[in-house]
Structures are given as C-alpha cells and as structure tokens.
N, C-alpha and C positions, 0 to 999 in steps of 0.2 A: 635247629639244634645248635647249643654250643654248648662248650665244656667248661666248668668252673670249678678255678684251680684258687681254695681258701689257703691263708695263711701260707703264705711263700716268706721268705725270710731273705731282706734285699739286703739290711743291713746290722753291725753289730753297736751296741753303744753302751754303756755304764750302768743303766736303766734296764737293759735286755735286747733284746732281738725286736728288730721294725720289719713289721708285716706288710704286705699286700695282698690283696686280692684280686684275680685274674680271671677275666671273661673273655674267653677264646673261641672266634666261631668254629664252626666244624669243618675239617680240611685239613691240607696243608699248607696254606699262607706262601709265602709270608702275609700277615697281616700289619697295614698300618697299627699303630697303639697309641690310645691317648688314656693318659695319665688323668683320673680324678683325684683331687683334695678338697677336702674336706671343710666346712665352715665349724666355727663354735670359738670365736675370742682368740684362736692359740692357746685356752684353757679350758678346752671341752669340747667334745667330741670324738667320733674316730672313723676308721676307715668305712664302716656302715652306714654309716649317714650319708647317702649318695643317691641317686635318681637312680632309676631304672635302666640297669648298664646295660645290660642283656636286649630289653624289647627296645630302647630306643637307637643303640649302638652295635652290640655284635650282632644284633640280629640282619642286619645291612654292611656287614664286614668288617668293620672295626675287634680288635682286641682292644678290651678297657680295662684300665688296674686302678684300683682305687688302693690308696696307702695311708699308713700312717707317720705321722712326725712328732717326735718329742714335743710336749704342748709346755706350756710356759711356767709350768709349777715341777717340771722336771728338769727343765734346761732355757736361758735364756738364749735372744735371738744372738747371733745368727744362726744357733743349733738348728733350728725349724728350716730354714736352707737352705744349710748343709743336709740334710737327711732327704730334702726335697731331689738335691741333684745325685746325692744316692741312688736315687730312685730312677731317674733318667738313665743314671749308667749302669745300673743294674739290668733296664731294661735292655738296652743296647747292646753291652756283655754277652748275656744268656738270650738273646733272641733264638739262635736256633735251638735251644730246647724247646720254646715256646712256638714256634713258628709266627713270629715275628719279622718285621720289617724293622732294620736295625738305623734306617734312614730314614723313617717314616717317622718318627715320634713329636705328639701333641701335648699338650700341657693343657688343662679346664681345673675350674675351680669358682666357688662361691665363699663371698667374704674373707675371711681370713685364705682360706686353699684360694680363692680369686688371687688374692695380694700375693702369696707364694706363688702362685703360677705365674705372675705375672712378672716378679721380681725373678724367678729362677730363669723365665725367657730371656729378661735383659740381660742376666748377665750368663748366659750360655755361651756366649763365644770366650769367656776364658777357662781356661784347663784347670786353675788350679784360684782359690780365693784366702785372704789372710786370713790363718786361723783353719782353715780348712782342713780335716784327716787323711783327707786324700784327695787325688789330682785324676784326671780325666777326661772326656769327653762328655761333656754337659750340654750339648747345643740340640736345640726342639727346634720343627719346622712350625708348628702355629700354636698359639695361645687364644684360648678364651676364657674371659677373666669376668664372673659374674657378680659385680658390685662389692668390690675391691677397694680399702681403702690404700690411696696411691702417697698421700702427703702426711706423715703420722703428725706431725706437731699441729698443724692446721687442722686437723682432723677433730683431733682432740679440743685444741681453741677453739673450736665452730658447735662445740657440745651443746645443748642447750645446760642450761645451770640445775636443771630439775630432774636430770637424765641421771638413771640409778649405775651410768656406766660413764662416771667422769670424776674427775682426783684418782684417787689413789686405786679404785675400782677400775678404771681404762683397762679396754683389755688390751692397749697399745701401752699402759704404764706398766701393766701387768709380763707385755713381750719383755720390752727393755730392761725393767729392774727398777723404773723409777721415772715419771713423767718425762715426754720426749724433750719438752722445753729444756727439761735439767738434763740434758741428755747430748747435745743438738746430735754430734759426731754419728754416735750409733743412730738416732733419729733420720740421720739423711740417709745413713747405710742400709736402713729398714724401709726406706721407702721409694717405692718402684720410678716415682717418676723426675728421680734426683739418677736414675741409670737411662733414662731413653737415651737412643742414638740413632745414627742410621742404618745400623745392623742390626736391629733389631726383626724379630718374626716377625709376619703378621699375624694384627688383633684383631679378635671381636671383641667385643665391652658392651655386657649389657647391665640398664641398671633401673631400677624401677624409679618414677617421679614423686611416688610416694613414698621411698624411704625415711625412715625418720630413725634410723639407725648411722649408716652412711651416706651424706648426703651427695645428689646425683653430681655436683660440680664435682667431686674429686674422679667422676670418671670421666666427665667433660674435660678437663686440665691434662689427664692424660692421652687423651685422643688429639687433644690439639697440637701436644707436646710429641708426641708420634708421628701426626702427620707435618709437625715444624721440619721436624728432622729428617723428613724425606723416607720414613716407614710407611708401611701398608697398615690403615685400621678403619675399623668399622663403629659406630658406636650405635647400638639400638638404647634409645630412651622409653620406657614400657608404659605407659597410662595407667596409671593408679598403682602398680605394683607394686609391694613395698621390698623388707627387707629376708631375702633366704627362702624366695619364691622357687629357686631348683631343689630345695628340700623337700625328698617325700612327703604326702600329707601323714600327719601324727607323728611326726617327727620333728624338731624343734631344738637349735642348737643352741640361743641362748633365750628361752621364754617367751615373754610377751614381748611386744611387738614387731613379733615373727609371722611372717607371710606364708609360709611353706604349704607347698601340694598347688599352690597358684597356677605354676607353668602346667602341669599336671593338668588342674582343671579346666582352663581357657588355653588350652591351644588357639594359635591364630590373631592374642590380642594386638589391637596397632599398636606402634610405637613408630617415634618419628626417628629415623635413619640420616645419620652423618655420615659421608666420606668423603674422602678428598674430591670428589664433582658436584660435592654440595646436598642439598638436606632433600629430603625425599620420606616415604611410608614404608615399611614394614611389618610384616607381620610373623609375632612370635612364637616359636614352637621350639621344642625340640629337634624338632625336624632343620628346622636353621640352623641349630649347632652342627646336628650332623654335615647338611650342606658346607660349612666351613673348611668343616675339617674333612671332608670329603674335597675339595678343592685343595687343598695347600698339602695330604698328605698323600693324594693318590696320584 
C-alpha cells in the first residue's frame, strides 16, 4: 500500500505554481525520498513521464516525487535549476508533513531531469547561486543520472549533421537562448561536468551504447572526472540500449529515436560496469537503481 499525494505545489513562479507528485509508502516514515525528473529536451515533457514510482520504489520504502520544472519555452536556463533545487528544499522543509527523511534525499533523472540531477547534485553544497530567488539548503546524499548530457558545447559539436535536433533546433540551444558555442559562459554554467569536485554525491550513470541521441562518452567524461576528483561513481554502459529507455513504454519524450519501456522490458540486460577498482559486469534493472539508493540513503 502507498498513498499518492498529486499535485503538491513546491514552488511559485511567473508562469504559475510548480507541482509535484508524491508516492509515499504506508506508515510513518520517515521515509528516504528520491526526487525524479523528467526527460523531453527542457522543452517537453512533465512530471508524468516517469517510471513506475510506486511498484519499483515506494513499494520497498522509498517516498518518490516526480516534479516539474519550467521547460525552455517558458524560462531560460538556469530557471530549470533553480526550480530543481526548489524542489530539494521543499522536500526537506515539509518533510514532517510527509513523513519524510529530511537527511535522506536522492536526486534520479533521464536525459535532460538526468543533466538536472546531475548538475543540482554538484552544486548542492552551496546555499544560495547567482541569480538565484532564494537561498537554502540544497544538498542530496546520491544522484542517479540516466544518460545525461554533461558537456553542452561538445554535445552539440558531436551532433551528427543529419540530426533533426542540431543548429537552432538543439534542445541545448533551445535551454540557453542561442547555440552553447555563442554562448560559452552560460554553456559551462549548464554543464554538469565543468562543476565535479570532491564533494560531490555519489553516482550512478547509466547510458545505453546505442544512444544516438546522446552519445555514451559524455557520460564516460563524467565518471572519469568524478572519480579524478576523489568522488564515489558507478558507471553502467547498457548493450544496445539506446536513448530514454527509463521511459514508460508508450510514452516518448522527444519521438523517434526513442527507446522507452526497454528497462521495463529487459530487466537484467549486461552492461559493462566502471568504478574506481576497475571494469567488471552488470546487470540492469530497476532493481539496481533501487539498490543504489538504498545504500547511500538508508
């Protein structure tokens, strides 16, 4: 049994009220909480588009919120997050109405919500960011970031020339307001792995080797750059999976060549495993996300 708590209202904006969504197991908690976001460019999608919070998460003790963030045709970056770390201390804040763990909080994400989780983890240990509406406690104990772009300039340079999602279509020129190239400044401030340290969470990073959306070096570069700096990360490489495989099946946040319902329907595929003791087998499920965040939040 858990209780599901729609449309909660974390934060205020120009645009209207940012919602969440809340899967609370049944109890009293506190419960750890991991924060889902959401995949679709930063110009599509919303807090619906998420896996199975319920049967793969509260139903093993987690509270899961899946949120919304201003997408890029309402607000340019850093709006997306800022709204993100909203989210975090909103979570933190109101935990005892929720019965929540106010020390417990995880950050998960695919694609674009990947990059935001990923970029919100790094820079959680400051209280307060330029341009920022408000100041805080922002800091997550783990992050798992599912095929996340980490380097927006290169990302985009690495486009193939044929790709219906490169000039002025990028849903990275689309964040910023105008190709990262013409951009660099906010281009380094959008991308996660111009922030690693060694305060940083630890990660999981999973990415499929058949992306041809984002390609799997950009989450190679950040693992290496994690584990340079004396951080905890994990990186699963998935065999043949491509792009937005933690998407529900029939569900599809930017089109074609969209993988979604994959992880869903192959539980268990290998993938080759990085950590810092060196490369090894894996196998992918759900169930390994939970395992993660089951370690770092319990």
């Amino acid at each position: 049994m858990v209780r599901q708590i729609p449309g909660v209202a974390f934060a205020a904006r120009e645009s209207g009220p940012l919602l969440m969504d809340l899967v609370v197991p049944a109890g009293d908690g506190p419960f750890p909480v991991v924060l889902w976001l959401h995949g679709g460019g930063w110009f599509t999608g919303d807090r619906a588009l998420a896996p199975d919070l319920a049967t793969h998460f509260a139903a093993r003790g987690f509270a899961m919120a899946s949120a919304d963030y201003r997408l890029s045709g309402q607000a340019l970056f850093p709006a997306q997050l800022f709204d993100v770390r909203s989210a975090v201390r909103f979570l933190r804040r109101e935990a005892g109405r929720y019965g929540l763990d106010p020390e417990a909080i995880g950050l998960w994400g695919g694609s674009a919500g990947g990059h935001l989780a990923a970029l919100a983890g790094l820079t959680g240990d400051h209280a307060e960011l330029d341009g920022e509406p408000e100041s805080g406690d922002a800091r997550v104990r783990a992050v798992s970031d599912g095929y996340g772009p980490v380097d927006l300039v290169d990302v985009v340079a690495s486009a193939p020339p044929d790709s219906p999602l490169t000039g002025e279509n990028a849903p990275e020129a689309r964040l910023l307001g105008g190709a990262p190239a013409q951009r660099p400044e906010l281009a380094r401030r959008a991308s996660p792995l111009l922030h690693v340290s060694g305060s940083a969470p630890p990660f999981q990073i999973l990415h499929g080797t058949a992306d041809a959306l984002i390609p799997p070096e950009q989450s190679e570069r950040l693992h290496a750059a994690l584990l340079q700096a004396g951080a905890d990360s994990a990186l699963h490489l998935i065999d043949g999976f491509g792009h937005g495989f933690l998407n529900p099946a029939g569900r599809s946040d930017l089109g074609a060549v969209m993988d979604f319902g994959h992880l869903e329907a192959a539980p268990g595929t290998p993938a080759e495993l990085r950590t810092a003791r060196g490369t090894e087998t894996s196998a992918v499920s759900f169930d390994l996300i939970g395992d993660f965040f089951e370690h770092h939040l319990r």
